[in-house]
C-alpha positions in Angstrom: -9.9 18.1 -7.1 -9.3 17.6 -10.8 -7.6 14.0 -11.3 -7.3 12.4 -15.0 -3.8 11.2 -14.9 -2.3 9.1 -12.0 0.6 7.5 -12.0 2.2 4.3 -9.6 5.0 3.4 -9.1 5.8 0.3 -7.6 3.6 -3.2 -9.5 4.1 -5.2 -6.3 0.6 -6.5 -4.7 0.3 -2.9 -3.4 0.8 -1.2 -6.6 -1.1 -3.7 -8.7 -4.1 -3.0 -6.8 -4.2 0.7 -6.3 -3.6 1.0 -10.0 -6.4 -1.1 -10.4 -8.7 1.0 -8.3 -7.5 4.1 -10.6 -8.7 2.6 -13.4 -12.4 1.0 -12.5 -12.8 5.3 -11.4 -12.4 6.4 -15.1 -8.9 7.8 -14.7 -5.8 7.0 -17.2 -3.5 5.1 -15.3 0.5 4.6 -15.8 1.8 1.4 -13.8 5.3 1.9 -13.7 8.6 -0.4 -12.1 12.3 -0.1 -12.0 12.1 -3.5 -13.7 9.7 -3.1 -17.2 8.7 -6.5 -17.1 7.3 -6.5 -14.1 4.7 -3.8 -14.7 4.1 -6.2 -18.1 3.0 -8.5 -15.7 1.1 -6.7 -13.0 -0.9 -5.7 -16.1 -1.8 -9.2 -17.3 -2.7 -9.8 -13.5 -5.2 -6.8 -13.5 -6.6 -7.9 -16.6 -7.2 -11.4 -15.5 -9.0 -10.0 -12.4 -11.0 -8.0 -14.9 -11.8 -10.9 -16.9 -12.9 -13.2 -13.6 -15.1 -10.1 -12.2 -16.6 -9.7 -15.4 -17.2 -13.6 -15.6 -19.0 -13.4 -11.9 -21.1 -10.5 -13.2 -19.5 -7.8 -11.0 -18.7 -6.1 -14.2 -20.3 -6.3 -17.8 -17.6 -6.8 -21.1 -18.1 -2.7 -22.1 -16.7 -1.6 -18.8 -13.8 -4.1 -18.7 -13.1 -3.2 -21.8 -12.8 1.1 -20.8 -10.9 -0.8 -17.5 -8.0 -2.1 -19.7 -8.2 0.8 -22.3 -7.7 3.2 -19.1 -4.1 1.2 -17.9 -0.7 0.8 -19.5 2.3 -0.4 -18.3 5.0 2.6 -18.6 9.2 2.2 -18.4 9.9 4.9 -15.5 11.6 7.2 -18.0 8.9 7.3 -20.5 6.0 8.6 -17.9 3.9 11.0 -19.0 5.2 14.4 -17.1 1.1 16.0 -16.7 0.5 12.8 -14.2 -2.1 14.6 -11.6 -0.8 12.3 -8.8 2.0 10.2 -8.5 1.7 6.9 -5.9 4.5 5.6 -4.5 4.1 2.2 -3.4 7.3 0.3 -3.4 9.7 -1.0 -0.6 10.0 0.7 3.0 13.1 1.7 2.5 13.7 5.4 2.9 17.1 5.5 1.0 15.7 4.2 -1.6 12.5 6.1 -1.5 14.4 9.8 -1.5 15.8 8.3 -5.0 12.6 7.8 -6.6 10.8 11.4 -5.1 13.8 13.1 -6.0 13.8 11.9 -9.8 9.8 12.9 -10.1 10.2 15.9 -8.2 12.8 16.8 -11.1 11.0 15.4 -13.9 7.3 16.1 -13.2 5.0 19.4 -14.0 5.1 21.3 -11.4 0.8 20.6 -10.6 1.6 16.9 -9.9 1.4 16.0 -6.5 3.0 13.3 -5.2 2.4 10.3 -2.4 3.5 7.7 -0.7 1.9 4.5 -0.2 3.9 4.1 3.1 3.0 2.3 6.1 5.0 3.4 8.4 7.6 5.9 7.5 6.5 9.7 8.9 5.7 12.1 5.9 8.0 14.9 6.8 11.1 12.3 7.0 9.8 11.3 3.2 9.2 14.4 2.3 12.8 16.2 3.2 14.5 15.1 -0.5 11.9 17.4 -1.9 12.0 21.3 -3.3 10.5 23.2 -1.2 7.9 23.8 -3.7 7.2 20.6 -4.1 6.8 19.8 -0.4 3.8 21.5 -0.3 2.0 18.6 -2.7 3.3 15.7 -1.0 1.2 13.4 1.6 0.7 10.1 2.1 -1.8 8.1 0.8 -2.3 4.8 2.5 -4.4 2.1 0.9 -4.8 -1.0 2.5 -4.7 -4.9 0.8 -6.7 -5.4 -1.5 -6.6 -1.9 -2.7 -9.6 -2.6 -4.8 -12.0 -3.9 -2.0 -10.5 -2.4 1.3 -12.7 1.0 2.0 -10.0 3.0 4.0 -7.1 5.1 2.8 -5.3 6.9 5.8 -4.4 10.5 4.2 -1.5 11.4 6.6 -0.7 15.8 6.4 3.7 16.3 6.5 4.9 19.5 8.3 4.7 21.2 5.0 2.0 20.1 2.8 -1.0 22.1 2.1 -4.2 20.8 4.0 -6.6 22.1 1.1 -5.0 19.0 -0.6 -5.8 16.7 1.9 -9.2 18.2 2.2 -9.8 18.0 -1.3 -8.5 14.2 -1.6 -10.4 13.1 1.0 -13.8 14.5 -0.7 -12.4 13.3 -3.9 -12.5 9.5 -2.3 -15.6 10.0 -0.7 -17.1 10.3 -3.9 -15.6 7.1 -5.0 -16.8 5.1 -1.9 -13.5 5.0 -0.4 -14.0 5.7 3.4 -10.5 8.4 4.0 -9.3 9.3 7.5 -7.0 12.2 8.1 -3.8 11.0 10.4 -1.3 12.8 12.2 2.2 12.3 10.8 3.4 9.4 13.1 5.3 6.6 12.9 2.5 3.7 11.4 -0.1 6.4 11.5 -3.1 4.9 12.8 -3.9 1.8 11.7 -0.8 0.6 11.7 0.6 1.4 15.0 -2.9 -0.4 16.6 -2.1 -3.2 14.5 1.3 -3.8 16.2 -0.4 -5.1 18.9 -3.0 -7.5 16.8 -0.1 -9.1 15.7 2.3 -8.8 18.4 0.3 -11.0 21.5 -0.6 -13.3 19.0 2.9 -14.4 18.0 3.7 -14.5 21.6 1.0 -16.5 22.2 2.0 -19.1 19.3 5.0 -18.9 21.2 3.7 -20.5 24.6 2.3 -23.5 21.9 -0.7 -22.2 21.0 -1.9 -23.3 17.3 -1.7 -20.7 14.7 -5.1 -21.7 13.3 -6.4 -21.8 16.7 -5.7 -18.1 17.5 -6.9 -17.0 14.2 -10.2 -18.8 15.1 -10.5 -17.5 18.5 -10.1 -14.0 16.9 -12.5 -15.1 13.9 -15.4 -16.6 15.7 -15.3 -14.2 19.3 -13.2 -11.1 18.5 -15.9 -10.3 14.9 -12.4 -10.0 13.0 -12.8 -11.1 9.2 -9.0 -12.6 9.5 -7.1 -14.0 12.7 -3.7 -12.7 12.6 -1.5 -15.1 10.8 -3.8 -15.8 7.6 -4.1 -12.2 7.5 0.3 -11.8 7.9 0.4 -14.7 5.2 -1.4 -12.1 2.8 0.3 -9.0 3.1 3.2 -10.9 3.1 5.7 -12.1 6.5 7.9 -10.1 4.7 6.4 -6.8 4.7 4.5 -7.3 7.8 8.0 -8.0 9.4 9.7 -4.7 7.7 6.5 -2.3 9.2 7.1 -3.8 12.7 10.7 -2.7 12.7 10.2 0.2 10.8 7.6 1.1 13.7 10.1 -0.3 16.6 12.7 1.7 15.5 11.1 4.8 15.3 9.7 5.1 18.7 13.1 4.3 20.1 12.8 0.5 20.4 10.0 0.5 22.7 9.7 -3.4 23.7 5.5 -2.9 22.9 6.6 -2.8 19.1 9.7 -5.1 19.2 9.4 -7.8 16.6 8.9 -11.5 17.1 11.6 -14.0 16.3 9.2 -16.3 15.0 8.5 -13.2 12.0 12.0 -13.0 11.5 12.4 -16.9 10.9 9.8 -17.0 8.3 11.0 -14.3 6.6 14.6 -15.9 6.9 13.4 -19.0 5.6 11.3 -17.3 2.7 8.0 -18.4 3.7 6.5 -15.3 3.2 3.0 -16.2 2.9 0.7 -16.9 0.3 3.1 -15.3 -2.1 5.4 -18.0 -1.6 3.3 -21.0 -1.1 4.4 -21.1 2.5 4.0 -18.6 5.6 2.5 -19.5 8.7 0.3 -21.6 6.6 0.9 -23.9 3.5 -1.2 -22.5 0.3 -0.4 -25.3 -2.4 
């Protein structure tokens, strides 16, 4: 596996982050949005992390400097058609994510492979806008918040793509100290349909009047997690969190073990999203 050109689309958190990771391995790195001035301003968000890493020594000025020199902020129809690998990471919408594979399986050479960032949605469903050609390089690559940080990336096989690629991306992350799992092409793949449940009880269990911060420190200071459940949903974001859960509900037919909570669906009603917007299940002022 020969990668010196990867492209994202999507400079959400997600995006930002992967993009990031792209760039500290040594690879050229296009950051892309449907609006420009976004990816303008994931960029300056990248380079501030830079700066503050470099600051706390975790990086000295000459490799901060071949950081930002490796990642450019690119308008969508100005991307550079010899990207190696394409990463989708935008919404969970699948609509809107046969628009954006069908425009780069048109524009791209035909070597590029292309991913998708997505949490929940099966590869072959993602996968069916493609040319048959094309099918054959497309996977999913899942990285998980904070990109640059976070050791795992599920690499989920669709019914058509070539498993030498998903052999050779999982050696290629290896390398790079990533820690890659091969998943079956299910609806949330692994992690994601185990976390249903990490999420679920506990927001049933706020619901009886349990404290949110109580639950997280139960979780915290007996259960060995890192997060409790609600600091963790306030950064991913209610909002995502809450689209997963019903992406995952939905596909295994409504099963009441995935149903969402009301209480997610209020938040995300009310815009407290999380630490994005000041306000989730905690307040971050």
């Amino acid at each position: 596996m020969n990668l010196n050109l990867v492209t994202i689309i999507g400079a959400g958190t997600m995006g930002q982050g992967i993009a990031q990771w792209f760039a500290q391995q040594g690879l050229k790195v296009e950051l892309t949005d449907a609006n420009h001035e976004a990816s303008l301003g994931a960029i300056e968000k990248i380079n501030s992390s830079w700066s503050k890493l470099c600051e706390k020594g975790k990086f000295d000025s000459a490799q901060v400097a071949s950081f930002i020199e490796n990642i450019k902020a690119t308008k969508i129809d100005s991307l550079n058609k010899d990207s190696d690998l394409v990463v989708e990471a935008i919404i969970e919408n699948l609509e809107i994510k046969h628009k954006v594979f069908k425009n780069i399986d048109e524009v791209m050479n035909d070597k590029t492979i292309i991913a998708s960032n997505t949490s929940s949605i099966p590869i072959t469903d993602l996968s069916s806008c493609l040319s048959e050609k094309r099918k054959a390089k497309f996977l999913g690559l899942h990285f998980f918040n904070p990109a640059t940080i976070m050791k795992l990336v599920e690499v989920i096989k669709g019914e058509s793509t070539d498993q030498d690629i998903c052999d050779d991306l999982e050696r290629w992350f290896t390398d790079r100290g990533k820690k890659p799992a091969q998943c079956k092409d299910s609806p949330g793949f692994i992690v994601n349909r185990v976390a249903r449940n990490f999420y679920g009880e506990p927001l049933r269990i706020a619901e009886e009047g349990h404290e949110y911060s109580e639950i997280d420190k139960v979780l915290r200071e007996v259960g060995g997690f890192r997060m409790g459940p609600f600091e963790l949903m306030d950064l991913i974001g209610i909002d995502i969190n809450y689209d997963v859960t019903c992406s995952v509900w939905n596909a295994f037919d409504q099963n009441p073990r995935f149903a969402p909570h009301k209480i997610q669906k209020e938040k995300v009603e009310s815009k407290h999203f999380g630490r994005k917007s000041s306000k989730g299940f905690f307040d971050y002022e």
